[in-house]
Residue, then its C-alpha position, 0 to 999 in steps of 0.5 A: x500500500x502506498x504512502x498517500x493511500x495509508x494516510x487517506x485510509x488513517x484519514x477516513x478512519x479518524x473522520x469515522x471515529x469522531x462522527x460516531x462519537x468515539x462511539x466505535x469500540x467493542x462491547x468488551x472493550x467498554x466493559x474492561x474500561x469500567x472495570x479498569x476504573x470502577x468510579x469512571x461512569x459514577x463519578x458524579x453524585x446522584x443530585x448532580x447527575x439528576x440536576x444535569x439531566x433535568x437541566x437538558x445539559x446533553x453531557x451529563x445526559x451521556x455520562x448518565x447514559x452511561x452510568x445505566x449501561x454499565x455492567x458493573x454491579x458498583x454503579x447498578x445502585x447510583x443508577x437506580x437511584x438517579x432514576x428514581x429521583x427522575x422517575x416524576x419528570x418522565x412519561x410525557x414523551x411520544x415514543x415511537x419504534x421504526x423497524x423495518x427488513x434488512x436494507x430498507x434504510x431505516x438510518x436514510x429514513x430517520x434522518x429525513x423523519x427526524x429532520x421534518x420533526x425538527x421543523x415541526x418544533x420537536x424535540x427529539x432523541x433517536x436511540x439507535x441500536x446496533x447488532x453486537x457480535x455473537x461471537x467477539x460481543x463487539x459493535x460497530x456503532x455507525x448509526x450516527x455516521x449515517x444521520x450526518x445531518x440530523x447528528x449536527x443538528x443540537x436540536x436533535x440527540x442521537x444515541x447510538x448502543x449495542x444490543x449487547x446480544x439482547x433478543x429483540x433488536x433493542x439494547x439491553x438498558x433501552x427503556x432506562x435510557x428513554x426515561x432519561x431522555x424524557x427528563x431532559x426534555x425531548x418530547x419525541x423518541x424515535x428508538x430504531x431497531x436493528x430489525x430482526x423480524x420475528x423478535x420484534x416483541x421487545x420493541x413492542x413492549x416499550x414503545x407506544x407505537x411502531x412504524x415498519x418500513x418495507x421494500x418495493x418488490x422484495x419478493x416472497x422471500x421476505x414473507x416469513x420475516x413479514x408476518x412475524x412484525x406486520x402483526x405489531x405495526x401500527x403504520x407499513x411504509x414502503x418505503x424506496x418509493x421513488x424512480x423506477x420503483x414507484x409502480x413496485x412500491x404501490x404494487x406492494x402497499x396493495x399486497x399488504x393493505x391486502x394482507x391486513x385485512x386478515x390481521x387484528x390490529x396492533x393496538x384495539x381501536x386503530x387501523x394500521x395503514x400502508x402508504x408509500x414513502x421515500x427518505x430521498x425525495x421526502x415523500x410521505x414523511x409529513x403523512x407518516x407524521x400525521x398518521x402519529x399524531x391522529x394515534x395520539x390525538x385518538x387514543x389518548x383520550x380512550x386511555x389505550x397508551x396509558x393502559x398500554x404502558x402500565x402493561x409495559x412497566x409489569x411487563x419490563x419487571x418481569x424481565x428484570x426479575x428473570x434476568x436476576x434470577x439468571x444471573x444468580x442461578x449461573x453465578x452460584x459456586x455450586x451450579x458452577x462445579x456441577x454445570x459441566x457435569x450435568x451437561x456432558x451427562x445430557x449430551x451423552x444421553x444417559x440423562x434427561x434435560x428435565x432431570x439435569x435441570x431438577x439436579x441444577x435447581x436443586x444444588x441452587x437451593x430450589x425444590x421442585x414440587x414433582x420429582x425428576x424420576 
């Protein structure tokens, strides 16, 4: 490689790592940095950091991101307490999720939706999230690299996050970060998945509403992907729906207003509708929108986004409590030395899945009601 191509390629890497925020690291490294310095993401007291919060100081909103995030069991407390001190300043938000198949351009249409709500006056927050790695548990974070113009906008704040191997498309500590975003002040969030299909009920179950973006003339097989998150929208956009595609973009709308037909609605006492758009020319963003505020303008009044967020706040406990269990089941000594065991034994077939498991739960300190013989 030559001298002038190196510096160009060192050039564009150091561009890419300032536009995402220095954002680009891995998972692991993220984690080793917290546990190399354990007072790094707590270093400011609980009132500081609800103080910079409510105070919409966007800095502060970072490190209190941050300190949600972190995997170390030393900052799990401060944070909750942070919330739960911002806890009254949350829940006034429109929270919206865009999710969509695989090369849709969520990003492109973010960026064109966003920008339109900046000039209707919103203040918003896009949570974006990235894959991680299933093997390294890495994550490029380029989200924020492909919003280049809403990124520059101080009206606009974009966080970009790992799904850090979390089911569903959204990151592990989602919902804690939309509440902060909430107390600061941005009145509409946008939380875009990584669009995984069939897994999208964790997006469901933190958003009050879902826009699924799909493509003209994407053939049959993308029909199975489809019908696992078409049930949850609220709104299909076609998406791409400029040039050469405009005939197969109405084609499309026609196939899934079609579809819908057979389908209960996402949410009781609204229609899901299928229009067309495109995140180039713009066309459709302000009917997108709305469609957002005629749902609110709705359903609000019913009580439907309430009830359905009581739902959501038992639902997310649930979670936290299973996730707890988990973590304290694995992390047990006594499961630990018997684990390798049991396992070996049941991949030899000389022992069931369900007596192994009964063994394990019971070296854990919990009796089963039926015994595994």
């Amino acid at each position: 490689m030559s001298t002038a191509v190196a510096t160009r390629s060192q050039s564009w890497l150091h561009a890419l790592w300032a536009a995402a925020g220095n954002n680009v690291k891995s998972t692991n490294q993220a984690n080793v940095e917290q546990a190399g310095n354990p007072r790094r993401a707590g270093s400011l007291s609980v009132d500081e950091y609800a103080a910079g919060v409510l105070a919409g100081d966007r800095s502060i909103l970072s490190r209190t991101i941050t300190l949600v995030e972190s995997q170390s069991r030393l900052h799990e407390s401060q944070a909750q307490d942070v919330l739960q001190k911002l806890l009254p300043h949350t829940g006034k938000a429109r929270r919206i999720g865009i999710t969509g198949v695989p090369g849709v351009g969520k990003s492109t249409f973010i960026e064109a939706f966003g920008t339109y709500l900046l000039g209707q006056g919103c203040k918003l927050a896009v949570l974006a999230i990235d894959p991680s790695s299933t093997r390294s548990g890495g994550s490029i974070l380029g989200d924020k690299t492909r919003m280049e113009k809403l990124s520059r906008d101080t009206r606009a704040f974009i966080r970009p996050s790992p799904t850090g191997g979390t089911l569903g498309g959204v990151a592990r500590r989602t919902r804690e970060t939309m509440l902060l975003c909430e107390a600061a002040g941005f009145d509409t969030i946008l939380v875009e998945s990584v669009g995984v299909g069939q897994n999208e009920t964790a997006l469901r179950s933190m958003v009050d509403y879902i826009m699924l973006l799909l493509l003209p003339g994407a053939g049959d097989e993308l029909q199975g992907i489809k019908r696992g998150i078409v049930e949850l929208a609220d709104t299909v956009l076609i998406n791409k729906a400029d040039g050469d595609n405009k005939q197969r973009a109405e084609q499309a709308r026609l196939e899934q207003e079609s579809a819908l037909h057979y389908q209960q609605p996402a949410t009781p006492g609204w229609k899901t509708e299928v229009a067309l758009c495109s995140a180039l020319t713009g066309e459709g963003i302000p009917d997108a929108w709305k469609q957002i505020e005629d749902f609110y303008r709705k359903l609000e009044p019913t009580g439907t986004i309430a009830a359905r967020r009581k739902s959501q706040s038992a639902e997310w406990l649930g979670d936290l409590i299973q996730e707890e269990l988990r973590r304290r089941f694995y992390s047990d000594a006594r499961v630990k030395n018997r684990l390798g065991e049991i396992q070996a034994a049941v991949q030899r077939g000389e022992m069931t899945p369900v007596r192994g498991a009964a063994i394990l739960l019971a070296e854990h300190g919990l009796q089963q009601e039926f015994s595994p013989e």
